[in-house]
Chimera marker file (.cmm) of the C-alpha trace (Angstrom):
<marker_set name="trace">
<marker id="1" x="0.000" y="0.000" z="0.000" r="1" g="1" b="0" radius="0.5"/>
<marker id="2" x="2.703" y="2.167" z="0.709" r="1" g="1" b="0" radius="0.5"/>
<marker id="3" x="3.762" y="2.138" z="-2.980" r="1" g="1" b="0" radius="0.5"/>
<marker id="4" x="0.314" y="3.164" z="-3.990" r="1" g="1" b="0" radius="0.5"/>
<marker id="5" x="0.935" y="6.490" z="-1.891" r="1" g="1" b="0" radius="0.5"/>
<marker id="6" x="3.778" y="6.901" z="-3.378" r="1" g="1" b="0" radius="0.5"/>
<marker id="7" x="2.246" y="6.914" z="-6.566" r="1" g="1" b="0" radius="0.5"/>
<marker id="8" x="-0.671" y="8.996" z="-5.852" r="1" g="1" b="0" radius="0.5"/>
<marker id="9" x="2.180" y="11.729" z="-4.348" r="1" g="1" b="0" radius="0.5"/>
<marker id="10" x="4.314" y="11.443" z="-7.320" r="1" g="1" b="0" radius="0.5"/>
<marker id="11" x="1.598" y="12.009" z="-10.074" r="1" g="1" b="0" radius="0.5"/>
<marker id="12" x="0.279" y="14.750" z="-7.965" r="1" g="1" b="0" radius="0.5"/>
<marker id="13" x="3.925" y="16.230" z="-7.537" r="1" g="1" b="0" radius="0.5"/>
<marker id="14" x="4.514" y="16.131" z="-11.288" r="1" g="1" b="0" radius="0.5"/>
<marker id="15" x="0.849" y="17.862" z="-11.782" r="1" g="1" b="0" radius="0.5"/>
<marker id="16" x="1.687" y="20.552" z="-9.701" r="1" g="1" b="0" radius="0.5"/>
<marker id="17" x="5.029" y="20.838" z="-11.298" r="1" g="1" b="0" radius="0.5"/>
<marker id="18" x="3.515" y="20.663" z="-14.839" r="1" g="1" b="0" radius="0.5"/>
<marker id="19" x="0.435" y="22.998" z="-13.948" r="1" g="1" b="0" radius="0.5"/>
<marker id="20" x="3.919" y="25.503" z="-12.438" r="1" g="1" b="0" radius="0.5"/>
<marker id="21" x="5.847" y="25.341" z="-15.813" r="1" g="1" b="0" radius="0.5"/>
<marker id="22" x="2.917" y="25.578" z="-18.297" r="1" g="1" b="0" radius="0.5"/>
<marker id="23" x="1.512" y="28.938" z="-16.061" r="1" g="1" b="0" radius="0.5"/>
<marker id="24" x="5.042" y="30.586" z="-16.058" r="1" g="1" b="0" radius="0.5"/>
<marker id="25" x="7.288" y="32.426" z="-18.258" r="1" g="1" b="0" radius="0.5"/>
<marker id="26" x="8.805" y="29.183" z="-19.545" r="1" g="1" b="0" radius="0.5"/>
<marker id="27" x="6.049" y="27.746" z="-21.051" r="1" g="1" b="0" radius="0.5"/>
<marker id="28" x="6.455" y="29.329" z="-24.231" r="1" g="1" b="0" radius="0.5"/>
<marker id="29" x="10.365" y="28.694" z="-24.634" r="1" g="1" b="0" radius="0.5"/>
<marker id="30" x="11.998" y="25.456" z="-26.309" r="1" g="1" b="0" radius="0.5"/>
<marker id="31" x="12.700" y="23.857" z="-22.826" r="1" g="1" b="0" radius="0.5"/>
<marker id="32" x="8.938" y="24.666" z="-21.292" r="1" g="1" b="0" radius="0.5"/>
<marker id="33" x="7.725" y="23.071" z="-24.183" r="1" g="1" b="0" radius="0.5"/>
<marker id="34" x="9.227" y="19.924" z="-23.803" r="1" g="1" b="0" radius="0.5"/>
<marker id="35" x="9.444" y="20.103" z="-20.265" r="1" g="1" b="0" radius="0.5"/>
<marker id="36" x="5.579" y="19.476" z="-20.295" r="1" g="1" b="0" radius="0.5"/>
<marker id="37" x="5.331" y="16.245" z="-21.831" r="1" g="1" b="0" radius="0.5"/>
<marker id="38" x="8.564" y="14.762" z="-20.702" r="1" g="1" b="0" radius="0.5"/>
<marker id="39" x="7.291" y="15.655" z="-17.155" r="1" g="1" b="0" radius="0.5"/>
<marker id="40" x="4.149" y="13.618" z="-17.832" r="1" g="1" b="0" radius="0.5"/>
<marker id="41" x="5.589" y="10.902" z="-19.964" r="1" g="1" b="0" radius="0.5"/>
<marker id="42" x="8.165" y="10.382" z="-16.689" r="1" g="1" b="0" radius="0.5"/>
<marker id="43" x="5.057" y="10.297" z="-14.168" r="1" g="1" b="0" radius="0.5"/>
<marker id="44" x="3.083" y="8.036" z="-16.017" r="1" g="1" b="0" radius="0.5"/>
<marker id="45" x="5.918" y="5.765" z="-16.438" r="1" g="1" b="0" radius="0.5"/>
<marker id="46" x="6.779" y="6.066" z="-12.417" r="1" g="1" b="0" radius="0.5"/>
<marker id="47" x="2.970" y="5.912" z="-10.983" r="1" g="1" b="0" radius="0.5"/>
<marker id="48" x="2.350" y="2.652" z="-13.763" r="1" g="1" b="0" radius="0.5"/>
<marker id="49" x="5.858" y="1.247" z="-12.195" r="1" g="1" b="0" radius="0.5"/>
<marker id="50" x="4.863" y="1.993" z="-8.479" r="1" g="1" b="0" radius="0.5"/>
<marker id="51" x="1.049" y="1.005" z="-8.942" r="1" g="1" b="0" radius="0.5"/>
<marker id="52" x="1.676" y="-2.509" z="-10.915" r="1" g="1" b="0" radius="0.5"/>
<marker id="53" x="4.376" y="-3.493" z="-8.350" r="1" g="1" b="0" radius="0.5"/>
<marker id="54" x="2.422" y="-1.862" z="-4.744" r="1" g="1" b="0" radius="0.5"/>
<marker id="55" x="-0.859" y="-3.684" z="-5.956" r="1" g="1" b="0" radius="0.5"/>
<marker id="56" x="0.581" y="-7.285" z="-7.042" r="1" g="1" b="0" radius="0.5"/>
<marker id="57" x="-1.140" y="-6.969" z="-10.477" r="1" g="1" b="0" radius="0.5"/>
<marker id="58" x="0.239" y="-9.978" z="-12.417" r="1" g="1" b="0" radius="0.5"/>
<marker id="59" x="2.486" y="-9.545" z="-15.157" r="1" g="1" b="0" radius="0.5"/>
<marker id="60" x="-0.016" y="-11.457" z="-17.622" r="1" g="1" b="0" radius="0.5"/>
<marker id="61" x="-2.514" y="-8.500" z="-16.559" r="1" g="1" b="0" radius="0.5"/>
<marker id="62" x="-0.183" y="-5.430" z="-16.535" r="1" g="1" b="0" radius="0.5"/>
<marker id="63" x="3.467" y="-6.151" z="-16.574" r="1" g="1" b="0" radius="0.5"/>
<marker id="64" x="5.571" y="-3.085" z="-15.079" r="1" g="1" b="0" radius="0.5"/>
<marker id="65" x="7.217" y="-1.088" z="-17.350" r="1" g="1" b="0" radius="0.5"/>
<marker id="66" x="10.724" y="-2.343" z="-16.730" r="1" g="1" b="0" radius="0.5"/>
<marker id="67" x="9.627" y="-5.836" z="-17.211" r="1" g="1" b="0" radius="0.5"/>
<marker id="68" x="8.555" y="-4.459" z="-20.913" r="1" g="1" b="0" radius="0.5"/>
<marker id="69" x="12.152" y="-2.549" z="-21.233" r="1" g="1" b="0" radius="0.5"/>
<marker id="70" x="13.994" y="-5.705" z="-20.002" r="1" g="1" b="0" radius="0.5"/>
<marker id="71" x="11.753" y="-8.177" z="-22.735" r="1" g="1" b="0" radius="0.5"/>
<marker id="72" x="12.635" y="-5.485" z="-25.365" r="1" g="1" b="0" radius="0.5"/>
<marker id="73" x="16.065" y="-5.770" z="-24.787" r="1" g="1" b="0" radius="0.5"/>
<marker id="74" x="16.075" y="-9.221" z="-24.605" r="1" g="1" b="0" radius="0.5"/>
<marker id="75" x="14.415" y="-9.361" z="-27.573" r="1" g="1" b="0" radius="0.5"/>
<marker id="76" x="15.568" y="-7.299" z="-30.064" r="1" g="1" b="0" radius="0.5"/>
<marker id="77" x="16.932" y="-9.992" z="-32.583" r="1" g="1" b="0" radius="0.5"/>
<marker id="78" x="13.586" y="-11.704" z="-32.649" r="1" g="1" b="0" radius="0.5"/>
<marker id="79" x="11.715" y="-7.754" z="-33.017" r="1" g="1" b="0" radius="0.5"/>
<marker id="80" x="14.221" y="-7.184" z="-35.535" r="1" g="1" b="0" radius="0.5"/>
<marker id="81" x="13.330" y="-9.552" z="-37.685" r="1" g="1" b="0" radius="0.5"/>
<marker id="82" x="9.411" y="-9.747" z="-37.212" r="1" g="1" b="0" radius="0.5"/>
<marker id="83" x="10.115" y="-5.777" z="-38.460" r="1" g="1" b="0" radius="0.5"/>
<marker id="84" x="12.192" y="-6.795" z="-41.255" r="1" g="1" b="0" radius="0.5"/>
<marker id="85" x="9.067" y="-8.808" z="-42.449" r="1" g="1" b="0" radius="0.5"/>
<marker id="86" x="6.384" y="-6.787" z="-42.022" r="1" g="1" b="0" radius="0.5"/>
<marker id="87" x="7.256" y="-3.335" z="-42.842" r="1" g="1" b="0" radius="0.5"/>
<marker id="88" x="10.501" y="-3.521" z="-44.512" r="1" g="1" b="0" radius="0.5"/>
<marker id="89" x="9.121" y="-6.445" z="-47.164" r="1" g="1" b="0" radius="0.5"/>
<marker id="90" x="5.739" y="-6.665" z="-47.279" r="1" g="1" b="0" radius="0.5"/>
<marker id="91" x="4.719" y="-2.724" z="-46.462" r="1" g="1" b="0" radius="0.5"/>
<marker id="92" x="7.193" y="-1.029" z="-48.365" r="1" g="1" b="0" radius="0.5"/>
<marker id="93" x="7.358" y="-3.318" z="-51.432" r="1" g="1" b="0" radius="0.5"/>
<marker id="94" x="3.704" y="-2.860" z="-51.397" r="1" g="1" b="0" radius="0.5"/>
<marker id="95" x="3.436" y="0.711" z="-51.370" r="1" g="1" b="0" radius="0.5"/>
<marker id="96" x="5.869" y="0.817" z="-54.190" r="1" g="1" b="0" radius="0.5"/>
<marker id="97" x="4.590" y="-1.817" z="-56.239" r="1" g="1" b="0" radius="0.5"/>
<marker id="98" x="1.022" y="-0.477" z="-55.470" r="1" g="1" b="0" radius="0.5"/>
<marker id="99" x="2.054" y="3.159" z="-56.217" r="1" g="1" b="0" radius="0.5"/>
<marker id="100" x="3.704" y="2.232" z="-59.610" r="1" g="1" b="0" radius="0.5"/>
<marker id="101" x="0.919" y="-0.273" z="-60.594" r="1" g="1" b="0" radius="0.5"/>
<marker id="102" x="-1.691" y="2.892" z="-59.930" r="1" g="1" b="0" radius="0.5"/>
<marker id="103" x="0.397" y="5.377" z="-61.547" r="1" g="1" b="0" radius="0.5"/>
<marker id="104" x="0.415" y="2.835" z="-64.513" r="1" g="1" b="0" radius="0.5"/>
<marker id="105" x="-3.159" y="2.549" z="-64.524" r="1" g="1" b="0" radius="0.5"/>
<marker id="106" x="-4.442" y="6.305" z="-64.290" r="1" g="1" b="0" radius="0.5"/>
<marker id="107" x="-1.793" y="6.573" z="-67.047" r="1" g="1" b="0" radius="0.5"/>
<marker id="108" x="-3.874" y="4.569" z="-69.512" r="1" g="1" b="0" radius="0.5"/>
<marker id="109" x="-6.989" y="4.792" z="-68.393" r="1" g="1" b="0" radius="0.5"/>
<marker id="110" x="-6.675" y="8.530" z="-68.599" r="1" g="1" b="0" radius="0.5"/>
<marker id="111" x="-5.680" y="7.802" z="-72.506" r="1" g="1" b="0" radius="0.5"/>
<marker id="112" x="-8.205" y="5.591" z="-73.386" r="1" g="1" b="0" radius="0.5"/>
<marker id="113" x="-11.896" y="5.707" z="-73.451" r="1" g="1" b="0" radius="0.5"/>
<marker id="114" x="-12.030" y="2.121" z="-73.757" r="1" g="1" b="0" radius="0.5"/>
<marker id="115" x="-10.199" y="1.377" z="-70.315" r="1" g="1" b="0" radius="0.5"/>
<marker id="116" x="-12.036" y="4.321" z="-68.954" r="1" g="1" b="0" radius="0.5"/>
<marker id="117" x="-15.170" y="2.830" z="-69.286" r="1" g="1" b="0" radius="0.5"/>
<marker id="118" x="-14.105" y="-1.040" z="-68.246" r="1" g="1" b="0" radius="0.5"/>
<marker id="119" x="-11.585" y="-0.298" z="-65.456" r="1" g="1" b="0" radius="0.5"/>
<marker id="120" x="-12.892" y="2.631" z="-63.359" r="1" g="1" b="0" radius="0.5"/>
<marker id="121" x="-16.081" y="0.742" z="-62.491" r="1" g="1" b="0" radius="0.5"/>
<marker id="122" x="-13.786" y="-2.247" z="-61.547" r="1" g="1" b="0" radius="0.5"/>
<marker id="123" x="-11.593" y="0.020" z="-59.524" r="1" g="1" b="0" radius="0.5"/>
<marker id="124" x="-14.683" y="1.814" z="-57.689" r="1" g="1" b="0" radius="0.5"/>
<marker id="125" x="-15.999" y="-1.899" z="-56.768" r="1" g="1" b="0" radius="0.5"/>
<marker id="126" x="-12.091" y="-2.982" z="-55.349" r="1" g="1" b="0" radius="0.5"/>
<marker id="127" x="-12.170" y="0.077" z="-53.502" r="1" g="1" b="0" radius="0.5"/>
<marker id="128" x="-15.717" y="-0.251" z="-51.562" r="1" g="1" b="0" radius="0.5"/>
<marker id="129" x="-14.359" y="-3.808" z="-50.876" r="1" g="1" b="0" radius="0.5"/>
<marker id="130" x="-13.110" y="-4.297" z="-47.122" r="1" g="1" b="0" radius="0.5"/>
<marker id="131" x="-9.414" y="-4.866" z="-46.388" r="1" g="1" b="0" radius="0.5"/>
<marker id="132" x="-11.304" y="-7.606" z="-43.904" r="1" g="1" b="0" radius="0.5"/>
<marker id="133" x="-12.815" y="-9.015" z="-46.720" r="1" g="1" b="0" radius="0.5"/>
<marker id="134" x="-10.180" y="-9.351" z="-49.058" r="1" g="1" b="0" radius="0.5"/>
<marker id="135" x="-6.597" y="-9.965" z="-46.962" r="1" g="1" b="0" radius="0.5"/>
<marker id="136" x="-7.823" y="-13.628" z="-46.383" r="1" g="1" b="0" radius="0.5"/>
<marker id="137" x="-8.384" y="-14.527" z="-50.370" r="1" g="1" b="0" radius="0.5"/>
<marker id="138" x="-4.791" y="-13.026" z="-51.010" r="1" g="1" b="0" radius="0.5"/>
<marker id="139" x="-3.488" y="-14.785" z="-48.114" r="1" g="1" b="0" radius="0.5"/>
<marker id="140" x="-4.725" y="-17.807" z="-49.189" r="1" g="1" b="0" radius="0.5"/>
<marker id="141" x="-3.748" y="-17.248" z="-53.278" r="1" g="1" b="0" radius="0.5"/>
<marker id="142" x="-0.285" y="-15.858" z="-52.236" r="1" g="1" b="0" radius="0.5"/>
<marker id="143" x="0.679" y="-17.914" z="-49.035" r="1" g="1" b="0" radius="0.5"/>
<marker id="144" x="1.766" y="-16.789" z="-45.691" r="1" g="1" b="0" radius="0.5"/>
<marker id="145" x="5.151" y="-15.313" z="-46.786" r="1" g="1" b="0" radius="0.5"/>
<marker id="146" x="5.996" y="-11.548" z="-47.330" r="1" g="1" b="0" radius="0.5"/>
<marker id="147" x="4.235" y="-11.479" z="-51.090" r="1" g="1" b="0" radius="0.5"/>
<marker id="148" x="0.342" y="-11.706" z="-49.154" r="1" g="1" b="0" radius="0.5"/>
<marker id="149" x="0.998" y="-8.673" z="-47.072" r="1" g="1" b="0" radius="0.5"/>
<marker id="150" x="2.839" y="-6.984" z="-49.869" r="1" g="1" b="0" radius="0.5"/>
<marker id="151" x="-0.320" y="-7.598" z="-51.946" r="1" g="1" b="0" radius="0.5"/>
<marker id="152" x="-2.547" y="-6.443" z="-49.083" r="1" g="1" b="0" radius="0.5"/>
<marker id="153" x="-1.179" y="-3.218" z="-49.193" r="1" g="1" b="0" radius="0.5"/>
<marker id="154" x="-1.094" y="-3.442" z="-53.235" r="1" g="1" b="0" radius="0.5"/>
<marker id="155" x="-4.787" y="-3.411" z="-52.855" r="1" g="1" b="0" radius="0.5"/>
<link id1="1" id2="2" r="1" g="1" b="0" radius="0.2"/>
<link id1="2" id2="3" r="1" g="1" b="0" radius="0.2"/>
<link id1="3" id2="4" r="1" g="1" b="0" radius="0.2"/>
<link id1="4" id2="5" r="1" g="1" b="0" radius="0.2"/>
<link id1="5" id2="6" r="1" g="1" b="0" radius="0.2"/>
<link id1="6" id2="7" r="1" g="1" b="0" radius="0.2"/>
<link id1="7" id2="8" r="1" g="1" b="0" radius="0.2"/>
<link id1="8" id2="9" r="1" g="1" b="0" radius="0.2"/>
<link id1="9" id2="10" r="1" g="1" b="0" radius="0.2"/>
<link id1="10" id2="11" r="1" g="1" b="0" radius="0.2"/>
<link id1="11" id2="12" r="1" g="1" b="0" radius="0.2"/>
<link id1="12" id2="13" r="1" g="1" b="0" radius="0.2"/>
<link id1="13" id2="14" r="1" g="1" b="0" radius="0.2"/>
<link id1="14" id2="15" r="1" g="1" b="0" radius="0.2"/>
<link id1="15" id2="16" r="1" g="1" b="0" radius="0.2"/>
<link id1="16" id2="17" r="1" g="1" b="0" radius="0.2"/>
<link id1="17" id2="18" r="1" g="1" b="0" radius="0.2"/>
<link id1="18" id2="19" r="1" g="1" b="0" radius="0.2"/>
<link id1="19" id2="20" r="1" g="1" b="0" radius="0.2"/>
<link id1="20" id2="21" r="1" g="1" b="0" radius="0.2"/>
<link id1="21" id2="22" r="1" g="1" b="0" radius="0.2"/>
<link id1="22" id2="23" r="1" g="1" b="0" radius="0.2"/>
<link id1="23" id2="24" r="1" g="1" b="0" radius="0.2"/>
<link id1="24" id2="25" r="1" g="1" b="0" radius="0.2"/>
<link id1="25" id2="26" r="1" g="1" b="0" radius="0.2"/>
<link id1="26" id2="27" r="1" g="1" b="0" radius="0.2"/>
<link id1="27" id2="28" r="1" g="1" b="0" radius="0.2"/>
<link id1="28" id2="29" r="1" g="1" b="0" radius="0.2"/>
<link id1="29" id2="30" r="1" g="1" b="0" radius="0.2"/>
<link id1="30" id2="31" r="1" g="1" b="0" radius="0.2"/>
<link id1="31" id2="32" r="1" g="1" b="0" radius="0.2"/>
<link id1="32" id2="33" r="1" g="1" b="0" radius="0.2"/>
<link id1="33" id2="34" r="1" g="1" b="0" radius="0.2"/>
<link id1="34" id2="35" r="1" g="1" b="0" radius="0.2"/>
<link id1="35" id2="36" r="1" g="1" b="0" radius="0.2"/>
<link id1="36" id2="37" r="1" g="1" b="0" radius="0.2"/>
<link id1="37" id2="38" r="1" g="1" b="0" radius="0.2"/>
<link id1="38" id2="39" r="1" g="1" b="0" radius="0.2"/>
<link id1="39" id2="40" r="1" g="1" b="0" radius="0.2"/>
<link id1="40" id2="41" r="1" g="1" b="0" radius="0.2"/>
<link id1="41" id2="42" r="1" g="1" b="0" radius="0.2"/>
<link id1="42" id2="43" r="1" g="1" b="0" radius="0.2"/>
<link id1="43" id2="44" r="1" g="1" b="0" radius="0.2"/>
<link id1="44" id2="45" r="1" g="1" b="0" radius="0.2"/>
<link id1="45" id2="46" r="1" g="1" b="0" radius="0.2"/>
<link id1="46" id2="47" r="1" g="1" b="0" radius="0.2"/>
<link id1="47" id2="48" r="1" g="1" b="0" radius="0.2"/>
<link id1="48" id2="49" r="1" g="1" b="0" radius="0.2"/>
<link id1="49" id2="50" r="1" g="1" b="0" radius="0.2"/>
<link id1="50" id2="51" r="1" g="1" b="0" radius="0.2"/>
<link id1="51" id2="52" r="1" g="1" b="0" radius="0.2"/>
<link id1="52" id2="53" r="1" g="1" b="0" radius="0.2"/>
<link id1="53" id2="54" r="1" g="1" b="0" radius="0.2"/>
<link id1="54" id2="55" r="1" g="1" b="0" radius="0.2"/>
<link id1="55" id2="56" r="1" g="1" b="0" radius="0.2"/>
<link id1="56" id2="57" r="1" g="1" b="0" radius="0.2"/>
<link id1="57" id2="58" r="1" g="1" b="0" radius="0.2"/>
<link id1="58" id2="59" r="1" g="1" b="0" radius="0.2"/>
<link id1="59" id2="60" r="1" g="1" b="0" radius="0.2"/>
<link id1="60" id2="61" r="1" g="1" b="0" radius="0.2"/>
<link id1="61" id2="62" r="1" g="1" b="0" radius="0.2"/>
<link id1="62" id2="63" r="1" g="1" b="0" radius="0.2"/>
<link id1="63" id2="64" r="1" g="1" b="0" radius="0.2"/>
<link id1="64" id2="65" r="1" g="1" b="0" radius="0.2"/>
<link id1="65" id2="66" r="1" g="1" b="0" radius="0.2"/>
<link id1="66" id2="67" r="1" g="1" b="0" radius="0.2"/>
<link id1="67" id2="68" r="1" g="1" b="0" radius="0.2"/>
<link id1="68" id2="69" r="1" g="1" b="0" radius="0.2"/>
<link id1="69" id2="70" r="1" g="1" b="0" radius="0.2"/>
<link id1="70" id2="71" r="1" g="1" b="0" radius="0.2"/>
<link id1="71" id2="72" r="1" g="1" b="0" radius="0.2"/>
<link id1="72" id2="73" r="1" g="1" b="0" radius="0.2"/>
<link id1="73" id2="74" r="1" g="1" b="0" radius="0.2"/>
<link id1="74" id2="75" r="1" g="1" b="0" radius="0.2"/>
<link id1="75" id2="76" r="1" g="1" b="0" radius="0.2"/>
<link id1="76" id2="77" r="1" g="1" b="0" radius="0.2"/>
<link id1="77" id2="78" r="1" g="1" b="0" radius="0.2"/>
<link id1="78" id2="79" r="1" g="1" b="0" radius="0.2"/>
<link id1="79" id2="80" r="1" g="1" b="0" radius="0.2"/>
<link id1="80" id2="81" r="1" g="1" b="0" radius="0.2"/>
<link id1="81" id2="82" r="1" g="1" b="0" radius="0.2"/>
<link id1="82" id2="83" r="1" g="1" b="0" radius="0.2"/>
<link id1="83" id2="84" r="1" g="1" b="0" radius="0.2"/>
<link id1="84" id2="85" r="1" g="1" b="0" radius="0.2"/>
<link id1="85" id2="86" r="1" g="1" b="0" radius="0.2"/>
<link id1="86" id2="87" r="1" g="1" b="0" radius="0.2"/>
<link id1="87" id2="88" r="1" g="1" b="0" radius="0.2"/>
<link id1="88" id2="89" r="1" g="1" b="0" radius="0.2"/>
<link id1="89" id2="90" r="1" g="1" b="0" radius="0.2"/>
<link id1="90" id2="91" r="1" g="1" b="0" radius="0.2"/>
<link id1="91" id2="92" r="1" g="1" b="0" radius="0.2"/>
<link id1="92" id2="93" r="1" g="1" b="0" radius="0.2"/>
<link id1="93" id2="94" r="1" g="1" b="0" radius="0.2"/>
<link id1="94" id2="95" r="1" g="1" b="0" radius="0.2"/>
<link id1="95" id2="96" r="1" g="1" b="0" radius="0.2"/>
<link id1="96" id2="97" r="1" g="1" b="0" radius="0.2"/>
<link id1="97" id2="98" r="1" g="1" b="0" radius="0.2"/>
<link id1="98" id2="99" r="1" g="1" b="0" radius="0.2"/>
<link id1="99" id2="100" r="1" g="1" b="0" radius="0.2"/>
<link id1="100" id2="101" r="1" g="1" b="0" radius="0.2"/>
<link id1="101" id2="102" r="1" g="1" b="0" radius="0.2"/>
<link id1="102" id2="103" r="1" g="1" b="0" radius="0.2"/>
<link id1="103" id2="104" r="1" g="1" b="0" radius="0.2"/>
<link id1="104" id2="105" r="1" g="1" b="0" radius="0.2"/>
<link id1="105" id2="106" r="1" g="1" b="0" radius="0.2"/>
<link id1="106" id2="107" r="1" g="1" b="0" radius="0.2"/>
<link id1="107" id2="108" r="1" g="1" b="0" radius="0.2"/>
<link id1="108" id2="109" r="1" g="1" b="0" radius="0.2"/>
<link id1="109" id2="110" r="1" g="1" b="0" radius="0.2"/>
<link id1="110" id2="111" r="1" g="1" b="0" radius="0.2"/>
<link id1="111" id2="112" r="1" g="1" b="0" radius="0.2"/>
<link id1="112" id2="113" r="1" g="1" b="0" radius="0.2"/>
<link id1="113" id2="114" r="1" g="1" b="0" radius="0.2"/>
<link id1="114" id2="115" r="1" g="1" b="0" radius="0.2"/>
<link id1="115" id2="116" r="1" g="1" b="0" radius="0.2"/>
<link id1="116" id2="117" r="1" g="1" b="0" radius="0.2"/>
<link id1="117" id2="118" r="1" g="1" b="0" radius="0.2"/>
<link id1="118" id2="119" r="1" g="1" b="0" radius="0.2"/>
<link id1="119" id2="120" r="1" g="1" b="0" radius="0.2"/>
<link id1="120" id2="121" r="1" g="1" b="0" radius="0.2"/>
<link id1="121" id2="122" r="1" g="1" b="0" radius="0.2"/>
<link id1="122" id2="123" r="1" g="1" b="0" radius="0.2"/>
<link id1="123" id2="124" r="1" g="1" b="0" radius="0.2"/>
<link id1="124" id2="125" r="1" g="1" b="0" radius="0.2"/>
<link id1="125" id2="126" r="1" g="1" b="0" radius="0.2"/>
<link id1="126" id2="127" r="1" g="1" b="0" radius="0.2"/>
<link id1="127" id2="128" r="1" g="1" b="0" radius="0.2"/>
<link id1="128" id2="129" r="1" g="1" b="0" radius="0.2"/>
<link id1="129" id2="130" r="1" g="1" b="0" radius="0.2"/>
<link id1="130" id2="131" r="1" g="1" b="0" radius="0.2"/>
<link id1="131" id2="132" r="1" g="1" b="0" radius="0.2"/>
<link id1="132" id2="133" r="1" g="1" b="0" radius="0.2"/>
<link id1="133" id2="134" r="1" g="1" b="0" radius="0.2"/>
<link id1="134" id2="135" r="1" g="1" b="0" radius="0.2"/>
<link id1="135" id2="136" r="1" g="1" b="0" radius="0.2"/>
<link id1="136" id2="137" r="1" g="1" b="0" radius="0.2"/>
<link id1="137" id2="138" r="1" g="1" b="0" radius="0.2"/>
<link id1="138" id2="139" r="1" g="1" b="0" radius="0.2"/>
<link id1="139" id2="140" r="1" g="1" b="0" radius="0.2"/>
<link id1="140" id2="141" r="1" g="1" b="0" radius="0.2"/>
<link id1="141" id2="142" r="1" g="1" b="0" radius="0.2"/>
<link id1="142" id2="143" r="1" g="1" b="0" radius="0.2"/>
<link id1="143" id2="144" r="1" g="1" b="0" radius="0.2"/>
<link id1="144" id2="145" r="1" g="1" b="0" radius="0.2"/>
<link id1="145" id2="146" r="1" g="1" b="0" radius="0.2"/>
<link id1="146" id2="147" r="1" g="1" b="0" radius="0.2"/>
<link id1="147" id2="148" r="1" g="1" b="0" radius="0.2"/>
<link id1="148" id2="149" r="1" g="1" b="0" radius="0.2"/>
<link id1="149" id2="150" r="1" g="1" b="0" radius="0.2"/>
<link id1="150" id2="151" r="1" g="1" b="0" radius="0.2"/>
<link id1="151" id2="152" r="1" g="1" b="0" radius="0.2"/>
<link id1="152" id2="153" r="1" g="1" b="0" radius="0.2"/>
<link id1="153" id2="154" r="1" g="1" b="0" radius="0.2"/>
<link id1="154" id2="155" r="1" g="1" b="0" radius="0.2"/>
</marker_set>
């Protein structure tokens, strides 16, 4: 319990020291300005820290925040390369692949009558699709590797 007081003083210690720097002189300068939410960020992170550990909340509930930092650390080869695969091959390829394939398409359908007429009604109905809808069908034509998210975010 007593780390619950503790927590209740600190976040009302860093509100009164917040409410002090955004009311004074300071509040408009560089350091006032990032005083404020560094102030907070730090009190949040302290009262979550002192709360979690002074009310026994289990980790699988609410883990401290330096049991988070420690499995980030710990973890940072495995992170790494869940990153690598998501955004790195299947966001980015996507975005470029999607951006040149629609660049591609306005092209010609903007110099054709023809391919206005057939493609923009196509392209209205992929749009009104759901993402929800369609990521399972390309997951299950393209597989589980990098090319179904890439064509995810094609679409």
């Amino acid at each position: 319990m007593t780390l619950v007081l503790a927590a209740i003083a600190l976040w009302m210690a860093a509100w009164w020291l917040n409410m002090r720097i955004a009311g004074s002189s300071l509040a408009s300068s560089y350091a006032g300005r990032v005083a404020v939410p560094l102030v907070f960020g730090v009190s949040v992170l302290a009262t979550w820290e002192l709360v979690v550990r002074g009310l026994d909340v289990p980790q699988v509930i609410l883990p401290a925040p330096t049991v988070i930092a420690e499995t980030f650390a710990a973890e940072t080869g495995t992170l790494w390369t869940d990153f690598r695969q998501t955004a790195l091959k299947g966001a980015i390829s996507g975005y470029v692949i999607g951006c040149l394939a629609a660049f591609a398409a306005a092209l010609a359908i903007d110099r054709s009558t023809f391919l206005r007429r057939g493609l923009l009604p196509v392209g209205s109905f992929v749009a009104a699709l759901p993402i929800v809808g369609t990521a399972p069908i390309l997951v299950n034509w393209f597989g589980f590797d990098w090319q179904s998210k890439a064509a995810v975010v094609v679409v």
